[in-house]
C-alpha positions as CSV (number, residue, x, y, z in Angstrom):
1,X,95.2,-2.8,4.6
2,X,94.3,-0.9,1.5
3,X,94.8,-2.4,-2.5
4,X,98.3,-2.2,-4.0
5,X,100.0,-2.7,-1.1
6,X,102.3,-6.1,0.0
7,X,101.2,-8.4,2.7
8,X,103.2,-11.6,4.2
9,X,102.2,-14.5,5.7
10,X,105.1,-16.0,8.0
11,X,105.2,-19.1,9.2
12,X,102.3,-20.5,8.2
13,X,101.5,-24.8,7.4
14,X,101.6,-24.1,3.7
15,X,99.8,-26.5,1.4
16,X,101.0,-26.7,-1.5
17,X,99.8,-27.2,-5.2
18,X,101.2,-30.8,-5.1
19,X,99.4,-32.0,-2.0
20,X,102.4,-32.0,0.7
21,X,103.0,-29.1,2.9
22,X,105.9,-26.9,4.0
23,X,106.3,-24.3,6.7
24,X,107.3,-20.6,5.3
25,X,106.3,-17.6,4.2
26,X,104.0,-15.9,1.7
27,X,104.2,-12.5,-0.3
28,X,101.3,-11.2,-1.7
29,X,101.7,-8.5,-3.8
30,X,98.8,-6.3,-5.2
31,X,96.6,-9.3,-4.5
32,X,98.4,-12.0,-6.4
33,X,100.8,-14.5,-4.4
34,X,104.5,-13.3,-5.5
35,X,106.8,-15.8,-3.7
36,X,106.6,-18.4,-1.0
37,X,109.7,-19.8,0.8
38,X,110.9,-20.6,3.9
39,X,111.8,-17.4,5.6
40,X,111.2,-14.3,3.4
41,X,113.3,-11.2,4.1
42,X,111.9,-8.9,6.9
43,X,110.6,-5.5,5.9
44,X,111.7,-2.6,8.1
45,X,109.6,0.1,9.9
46,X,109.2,2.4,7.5
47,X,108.1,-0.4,4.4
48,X,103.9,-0.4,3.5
49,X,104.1,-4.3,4.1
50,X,102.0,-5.9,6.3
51,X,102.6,-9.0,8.5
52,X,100.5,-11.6,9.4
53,X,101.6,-14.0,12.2
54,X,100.5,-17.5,11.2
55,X,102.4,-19.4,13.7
56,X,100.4,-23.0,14.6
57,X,97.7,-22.3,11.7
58,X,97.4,-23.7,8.1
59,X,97.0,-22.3,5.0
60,X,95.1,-23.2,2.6
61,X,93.5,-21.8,-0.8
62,X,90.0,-19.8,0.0
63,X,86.7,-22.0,-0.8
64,X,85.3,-21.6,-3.8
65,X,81.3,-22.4,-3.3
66,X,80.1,-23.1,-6.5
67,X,76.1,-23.6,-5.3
68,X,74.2,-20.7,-3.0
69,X,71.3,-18.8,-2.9
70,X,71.9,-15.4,-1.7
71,X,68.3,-13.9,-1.7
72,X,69.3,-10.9,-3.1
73,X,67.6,-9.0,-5.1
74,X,63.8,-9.4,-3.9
75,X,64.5,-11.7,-0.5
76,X,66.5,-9.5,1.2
77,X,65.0,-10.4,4.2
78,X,66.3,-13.7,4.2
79,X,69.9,-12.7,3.3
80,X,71.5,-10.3,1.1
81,X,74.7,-10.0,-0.8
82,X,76.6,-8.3,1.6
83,X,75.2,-10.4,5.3
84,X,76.0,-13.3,2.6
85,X,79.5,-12.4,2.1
86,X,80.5,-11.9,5.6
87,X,79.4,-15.1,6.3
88,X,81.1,-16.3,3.2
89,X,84.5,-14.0,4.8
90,X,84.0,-16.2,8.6
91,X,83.7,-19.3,6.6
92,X,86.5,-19.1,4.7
93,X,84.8,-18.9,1.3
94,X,86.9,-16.5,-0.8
95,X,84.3,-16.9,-4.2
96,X,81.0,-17.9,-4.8
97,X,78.6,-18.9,-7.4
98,X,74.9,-17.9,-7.3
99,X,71.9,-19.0,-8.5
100,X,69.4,-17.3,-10.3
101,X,66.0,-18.1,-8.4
102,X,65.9,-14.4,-7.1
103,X,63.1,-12.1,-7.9
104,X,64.2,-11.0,-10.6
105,X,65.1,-14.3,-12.1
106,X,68.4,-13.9,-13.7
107,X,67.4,-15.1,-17.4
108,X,69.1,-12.2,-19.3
109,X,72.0,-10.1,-19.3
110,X,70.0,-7.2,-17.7
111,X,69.1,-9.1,-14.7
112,X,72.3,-10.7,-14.6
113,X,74.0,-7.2,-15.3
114,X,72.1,-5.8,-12.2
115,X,73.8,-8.6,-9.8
116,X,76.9,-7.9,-11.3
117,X,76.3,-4.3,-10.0
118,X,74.7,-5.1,-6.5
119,X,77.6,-7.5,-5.7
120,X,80.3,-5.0,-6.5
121,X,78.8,-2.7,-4.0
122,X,78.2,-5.3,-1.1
123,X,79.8,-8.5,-1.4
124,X,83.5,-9.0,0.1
125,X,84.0,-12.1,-1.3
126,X,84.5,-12.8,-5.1
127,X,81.5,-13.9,-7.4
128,X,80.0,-15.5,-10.3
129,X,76.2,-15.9,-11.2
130,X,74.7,-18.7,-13.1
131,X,71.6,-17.8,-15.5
132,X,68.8,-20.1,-15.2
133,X,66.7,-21.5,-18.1
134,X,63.1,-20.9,-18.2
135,X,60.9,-23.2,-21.0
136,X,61.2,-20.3,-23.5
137,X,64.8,-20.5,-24.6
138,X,66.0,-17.2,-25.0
139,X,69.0,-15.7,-26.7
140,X,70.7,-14.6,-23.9
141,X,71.1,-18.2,-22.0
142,X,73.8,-18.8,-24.7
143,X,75.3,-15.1,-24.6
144,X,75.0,-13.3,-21.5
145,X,78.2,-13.0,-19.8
146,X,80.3,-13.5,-17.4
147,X,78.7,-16.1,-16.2
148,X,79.6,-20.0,-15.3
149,X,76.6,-21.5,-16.7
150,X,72.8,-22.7,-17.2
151,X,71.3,-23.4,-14.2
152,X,67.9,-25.9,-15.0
153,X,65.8,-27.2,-12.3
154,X,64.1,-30.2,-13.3
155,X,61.9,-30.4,-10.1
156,X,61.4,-28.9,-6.7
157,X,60.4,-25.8,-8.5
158,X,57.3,-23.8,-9.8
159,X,57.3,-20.5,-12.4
160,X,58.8,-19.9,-15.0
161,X,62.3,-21.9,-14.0
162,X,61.0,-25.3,-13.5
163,X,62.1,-27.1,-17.1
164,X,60.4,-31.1,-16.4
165,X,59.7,-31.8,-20.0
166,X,62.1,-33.8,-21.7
167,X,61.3,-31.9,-24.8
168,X,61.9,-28.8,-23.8
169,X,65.0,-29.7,-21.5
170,X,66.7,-31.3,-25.1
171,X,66.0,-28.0,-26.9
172,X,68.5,-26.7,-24.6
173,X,70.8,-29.4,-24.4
174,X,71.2,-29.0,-28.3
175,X,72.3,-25.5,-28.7
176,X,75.7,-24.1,-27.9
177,X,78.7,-25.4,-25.9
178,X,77.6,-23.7,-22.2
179,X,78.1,-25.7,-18.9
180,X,74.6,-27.3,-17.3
181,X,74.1,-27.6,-13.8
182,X,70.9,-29.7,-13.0
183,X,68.7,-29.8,-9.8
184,X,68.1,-33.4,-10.4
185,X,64.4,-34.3,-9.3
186,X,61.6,-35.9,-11.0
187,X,58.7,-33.1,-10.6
188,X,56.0,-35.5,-12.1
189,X,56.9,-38.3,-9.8
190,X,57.1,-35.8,-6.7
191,X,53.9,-34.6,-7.4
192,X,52.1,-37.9,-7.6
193,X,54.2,-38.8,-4.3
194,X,52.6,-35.3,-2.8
195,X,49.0,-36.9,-3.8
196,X,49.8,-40.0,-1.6
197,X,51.3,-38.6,1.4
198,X,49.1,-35.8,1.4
199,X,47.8,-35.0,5.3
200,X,51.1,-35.8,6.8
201,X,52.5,-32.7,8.7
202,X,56.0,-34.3,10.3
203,X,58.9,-33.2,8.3
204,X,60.0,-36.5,8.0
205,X,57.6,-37.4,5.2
206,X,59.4,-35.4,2.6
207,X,62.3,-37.4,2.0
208,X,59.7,-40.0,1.8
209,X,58.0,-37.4,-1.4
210,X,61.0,-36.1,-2.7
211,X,62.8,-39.7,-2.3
212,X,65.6,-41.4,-4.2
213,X,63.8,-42.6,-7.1
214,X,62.7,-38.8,-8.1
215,X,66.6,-37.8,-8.1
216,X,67.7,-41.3,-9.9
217,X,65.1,-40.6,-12.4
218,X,66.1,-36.8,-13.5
219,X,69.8,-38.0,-13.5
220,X,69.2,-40.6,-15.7
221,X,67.6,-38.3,-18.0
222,X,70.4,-35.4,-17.7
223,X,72.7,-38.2,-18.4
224,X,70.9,-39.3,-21.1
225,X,70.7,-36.0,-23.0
226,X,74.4,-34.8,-22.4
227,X,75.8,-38.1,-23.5
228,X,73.2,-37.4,-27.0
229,X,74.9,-34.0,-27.2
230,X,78.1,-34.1,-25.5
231,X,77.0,-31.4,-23.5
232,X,79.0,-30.3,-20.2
233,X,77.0,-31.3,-17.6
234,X,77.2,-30.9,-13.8
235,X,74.8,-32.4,-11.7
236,X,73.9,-30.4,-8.3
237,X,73.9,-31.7,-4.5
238,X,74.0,-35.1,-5.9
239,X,72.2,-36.7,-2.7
240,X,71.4,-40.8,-3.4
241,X,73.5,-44.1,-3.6
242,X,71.5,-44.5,-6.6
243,X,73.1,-41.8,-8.1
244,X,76.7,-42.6,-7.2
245,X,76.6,-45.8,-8.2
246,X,75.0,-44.8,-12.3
247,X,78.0,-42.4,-12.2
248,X,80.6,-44.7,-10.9
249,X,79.7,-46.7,-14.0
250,X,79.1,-44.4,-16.6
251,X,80.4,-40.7,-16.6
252,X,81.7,-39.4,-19.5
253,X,84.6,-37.4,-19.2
254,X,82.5,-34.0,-19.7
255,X,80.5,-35.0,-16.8
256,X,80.9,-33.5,-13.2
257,X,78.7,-33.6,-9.7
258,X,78.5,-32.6,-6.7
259,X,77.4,-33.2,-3.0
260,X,76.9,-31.1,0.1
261,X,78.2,-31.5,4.1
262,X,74.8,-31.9,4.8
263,X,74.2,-35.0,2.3
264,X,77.2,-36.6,4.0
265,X,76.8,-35.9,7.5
266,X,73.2,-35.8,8.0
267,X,70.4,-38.2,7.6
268,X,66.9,-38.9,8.0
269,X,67.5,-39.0,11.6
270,X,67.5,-34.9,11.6
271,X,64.4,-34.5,11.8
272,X,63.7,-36.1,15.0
273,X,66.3,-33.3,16.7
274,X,65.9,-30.0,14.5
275,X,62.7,-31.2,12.6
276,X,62.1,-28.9,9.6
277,X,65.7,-27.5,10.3
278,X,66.7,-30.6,8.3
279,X,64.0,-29.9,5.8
280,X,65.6,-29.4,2.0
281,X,65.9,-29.9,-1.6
282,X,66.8,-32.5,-2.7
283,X,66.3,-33.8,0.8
284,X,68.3,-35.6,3.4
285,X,68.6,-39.7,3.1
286,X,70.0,-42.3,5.1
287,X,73.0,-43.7,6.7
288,X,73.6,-45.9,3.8
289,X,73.4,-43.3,1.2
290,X,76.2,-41.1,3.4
291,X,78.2,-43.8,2.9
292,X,78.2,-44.1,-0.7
293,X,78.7,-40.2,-1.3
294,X,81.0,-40.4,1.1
295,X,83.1,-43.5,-0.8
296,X,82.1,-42.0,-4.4
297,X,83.6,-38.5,-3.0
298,X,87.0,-40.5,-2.1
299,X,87.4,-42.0,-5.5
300,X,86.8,-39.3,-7.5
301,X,83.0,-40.2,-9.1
302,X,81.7,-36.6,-7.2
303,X,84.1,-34.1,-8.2
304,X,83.9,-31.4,-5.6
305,X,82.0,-29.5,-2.5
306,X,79.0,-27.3,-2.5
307,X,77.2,-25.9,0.8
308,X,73.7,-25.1,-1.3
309,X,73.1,-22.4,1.1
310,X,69.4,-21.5,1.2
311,X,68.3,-19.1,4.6
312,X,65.3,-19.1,5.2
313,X,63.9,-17.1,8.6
314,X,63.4,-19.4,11.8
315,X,59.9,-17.7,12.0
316,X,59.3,-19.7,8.2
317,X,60.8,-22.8,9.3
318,X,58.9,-22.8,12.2
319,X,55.7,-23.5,10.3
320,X,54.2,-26.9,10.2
321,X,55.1,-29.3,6.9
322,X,54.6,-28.8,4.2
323,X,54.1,-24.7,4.4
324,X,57.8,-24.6,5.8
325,X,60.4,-24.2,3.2
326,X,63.0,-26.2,2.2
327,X,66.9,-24.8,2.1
328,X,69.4,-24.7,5.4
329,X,72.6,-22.6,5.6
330,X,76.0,-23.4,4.9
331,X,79.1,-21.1,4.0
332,X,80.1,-20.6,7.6
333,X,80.5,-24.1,8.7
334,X,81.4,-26.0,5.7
335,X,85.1,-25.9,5.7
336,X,85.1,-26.3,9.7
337,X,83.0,-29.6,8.9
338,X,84.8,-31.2,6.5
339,X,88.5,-30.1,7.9
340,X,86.9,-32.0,11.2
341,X,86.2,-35.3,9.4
342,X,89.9,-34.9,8.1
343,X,90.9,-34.3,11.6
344,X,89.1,-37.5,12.8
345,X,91.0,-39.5,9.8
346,X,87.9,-39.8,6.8
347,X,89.9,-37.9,4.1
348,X,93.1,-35.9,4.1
349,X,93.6,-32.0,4.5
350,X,94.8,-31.7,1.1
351,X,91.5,-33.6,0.0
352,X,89.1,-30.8,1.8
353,X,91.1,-28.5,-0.3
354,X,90.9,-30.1,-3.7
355,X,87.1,-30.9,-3.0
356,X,86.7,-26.8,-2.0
357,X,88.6,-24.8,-4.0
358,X,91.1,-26.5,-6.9
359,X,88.7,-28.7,-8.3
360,X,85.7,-26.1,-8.7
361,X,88.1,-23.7,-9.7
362,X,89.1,-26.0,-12.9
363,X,85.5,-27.5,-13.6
364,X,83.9,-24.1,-13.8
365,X,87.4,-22.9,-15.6
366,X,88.1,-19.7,-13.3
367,X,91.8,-19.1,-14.0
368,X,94.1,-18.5,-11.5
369,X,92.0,-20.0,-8.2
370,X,92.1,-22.9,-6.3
371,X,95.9,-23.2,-5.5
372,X,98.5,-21.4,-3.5
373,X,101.5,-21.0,-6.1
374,X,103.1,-18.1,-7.4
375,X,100.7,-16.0,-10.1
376,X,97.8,-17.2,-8.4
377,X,95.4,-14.9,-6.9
378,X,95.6,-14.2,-3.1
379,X,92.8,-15.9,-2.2
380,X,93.3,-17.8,1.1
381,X,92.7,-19.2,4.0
382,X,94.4,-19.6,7.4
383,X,92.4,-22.4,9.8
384,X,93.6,-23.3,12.9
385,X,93.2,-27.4,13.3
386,X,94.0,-27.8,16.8
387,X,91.1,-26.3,18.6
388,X,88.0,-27.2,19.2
389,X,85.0,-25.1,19.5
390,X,81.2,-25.7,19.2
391,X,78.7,-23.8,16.3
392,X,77.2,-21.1,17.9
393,X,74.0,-19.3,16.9
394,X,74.9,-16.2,18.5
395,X,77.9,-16.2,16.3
396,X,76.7,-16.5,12.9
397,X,76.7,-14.0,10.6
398,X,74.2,-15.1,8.0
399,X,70.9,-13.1,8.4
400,X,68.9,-16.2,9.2
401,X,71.1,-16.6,12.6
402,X,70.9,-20.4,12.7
403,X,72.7,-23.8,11.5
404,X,72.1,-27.6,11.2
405,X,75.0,-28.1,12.9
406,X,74.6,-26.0,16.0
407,X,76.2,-27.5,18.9
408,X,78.2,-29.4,16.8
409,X,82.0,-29.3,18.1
410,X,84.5,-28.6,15.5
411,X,88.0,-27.9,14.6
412,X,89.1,-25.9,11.1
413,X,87.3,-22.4,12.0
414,X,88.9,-19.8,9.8
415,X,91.3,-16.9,11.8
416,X,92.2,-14.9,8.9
417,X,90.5,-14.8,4.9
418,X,92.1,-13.2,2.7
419,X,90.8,-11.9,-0.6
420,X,92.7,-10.2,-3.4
421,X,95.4,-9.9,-0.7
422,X,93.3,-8.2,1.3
423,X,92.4,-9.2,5.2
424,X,88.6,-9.3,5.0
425,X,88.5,-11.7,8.2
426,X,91.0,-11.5,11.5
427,X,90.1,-13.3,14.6
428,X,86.7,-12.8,14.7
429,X,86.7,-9.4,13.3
430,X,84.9,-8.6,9.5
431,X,86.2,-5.8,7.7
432,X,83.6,-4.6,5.7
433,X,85.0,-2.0,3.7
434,X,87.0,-5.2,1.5
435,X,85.3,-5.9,-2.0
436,X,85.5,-9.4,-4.0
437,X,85.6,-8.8,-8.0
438,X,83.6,-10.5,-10.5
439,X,84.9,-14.0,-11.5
440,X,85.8,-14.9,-14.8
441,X,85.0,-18.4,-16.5
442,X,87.6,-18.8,-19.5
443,X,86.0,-20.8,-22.5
């Protein structure tokens, strides 16, 4: 299908903006949805429109990922913009939001200027890219645009992007009105707790460093410094019961978070089945702390989804702890994962969607995403919730060719994604000549 052209979706399980569904039809019109209703006139033989048959399938609005690590520029290796997007296009994922711990660092409007460039030749999805704040504050964290915020890591970093000085994280808490998305760690404390572990090699040991005290401790200092300024601040793959609960009893209204599939749905038991497969930042917890993201998710205290996708090669996790890196995959399962625990009765399908797309879309203030409704862009997703089929190695399209979840039996897969009204993914089949464009964030 090429750009200016009409597209209809009949017969699809619509969900609609208000949470219920309806079967119909969709119109899409120069990639913006024109009309939905019930039956939608049929176009005859010689009309440009395209069908899609979406008998037995769902529709809902593409996933916007809001937290992933592309590699690209200087780790192409390990992924690049365009093996990114395709997984991104499989998963569902219509829009994504980058961080800037590439090499170049994106710090200024050049580097973030050149991504801007490299994604509009390679990546099929749409795209956003945060700057990251180095101990120098520079001009351009408060001016480069378009971009949907500061991105600080507080810990689990090294160079010139780890910020774990209270002084230096309030000088940029103070100035201008920008969104702040935290890594939440304690680097001082996960040092000292590298000191006392040090000589262990089994994976296991570095939720045991990296543990919930060093993530309690950062968000109580983000906290801290946004409520001082009334600074918009998002905390990242929020990960501890520790956390939830601080939030659940105080989070200002200008204050959003985050959590992960893999913060829900694994635990420290990983590691004795995919050992440093499980290994990340900040890392995997236990059973009880699931439960509490999982109950804070429900009741609104975490605001939305993020897969945090990090590839790594299997050849680099396959060196012994602590010289393997930490970071796992996500944007091809994490729609399949949660529409599963919606299948199985945890949340509803209208929740996965909320969580994936409509509440990122209005905490990061990208207009017209999130929702299927007439002016909104035709960004979409059509998942098929009756079958169920296991995560396959072989069938990943990420560079780093492996999951977490492999094995895992799922329902939700994507059959067609749809960006800008254009078919990027059909049954299997990528088409890679589609191109996402550049997300805006209005003020």
């Amino acid at each position: 299908m090429v750009a200016n052209s009409t597209l209809i979706i009949r017969r699809a399980c619509i969900l609609l903006p208000d949470g219920d569904f309806m079967t119909g039809d969709v119109q899409l019109v120069d990639g913006t949805i024109a009309q939905i209703a019930e039956t939608l006139p049929f176009t005859s033989s010689e009309d440009a429109t395209t069908e899609v048959d979406a008998s037995g399938l769902t529709l809902l609005p593409g996933v916007i990922d809001p937290q992933v690590h592309f590699r690209e520029p200087g780790l192409e290796y390990k992924e690049d913009l365009f093996t990114a997007s395709c997984a991104c296009a499989k998963g569902g994922v219509t829009s994504f939001l980058e961080m800037p711990n590439t090499k170049p660092l994106t710090t200024t409007q050049a580097t973030l200027d050149s991504k801007l460039q490299l994604a509009a030749q390679k990546a099929l999805v749409n795209y956003g890219f945060f700057i990251g704040a180095t101990a120098e504050v520079l001009p351009d964290l408060l001016q480069a645009n378009p971009t949907p915020g500061i991105k600080i890591f507080m810990g689990s970093m090294h160079g010139p992007l780890l910020n774990d000085q209270e002084e230096g994280l309030e000088k940029i808490f103070a100035y201008g009105d920008r969104l702040i998305a935290v890594h939440a760690e304690n680097q001082a404390r996960i040092m000292a707790r590298r000191q006392q572990f040090t000589g262990r090699t089994d994976p296991a040991v570095h939720s045991q460093i990296q543990d919930n005290e060093a993530a309690l401790q950062a968000t109580q200092l983000a906290l801290k410094l946004s409520k001082k300024y009334q600074r918009r601040l998002h905390i990242l793959h929020m990960s501890t019961a520790e956390e939830a609960d601080l939030l659940r009893h105080d989070k200002p209204t200008w204050v959003t978070a985050e959590v992960t599939p893999q913060h829900l749905l694994l635990n420290t038991s990983a590691y004795e089945t995919i050992g440093t497969l499980a290994q990340m930042n900040p890392p995997l917890r236990s059973p009880h702390d699931n439960n509490v993201l999982w109950q804070a998710l429900l009741d609104g205290v975490i605001d939305f989804i993020a897969t945090d996708h990090a590839p790594h090669t299997l050849e680099e996790k396959a060196q012994t702890y602590p010289n393997s890196p930490s970071g796992m995959p996500g944007v091809e399962t994490s729609l399949p994962l949660m529409l599963t625990q919606a299948m199985q009765g945890r949340c509803t399908v209208a929740q996965v969607a909320h969580w994936m797309s409509t509440a990122v879309a209005k905490a990061y203030r990208i207009p017209k995403k999130g929702a299927i409704a007439p002016g909104y862009d035709a960004d979409l997703v059509l998942v098929d919730l009756d079958t169920y089929r296991p995560v396959l190695r072989e069938e990943l399209q990420t560079k780093c060719k492996w999951s977490p979840f492999e094995g895992w039996s799922l329902t939700g897969f994507p059959v067609v994604t749809i960006v800008g009204g254009q078919v990027v993914f059909d049954r299997g089949t990528i088409n890679p000549t589609v191109r996402g464009k550049a997300l805006s964030f209005d003020a």
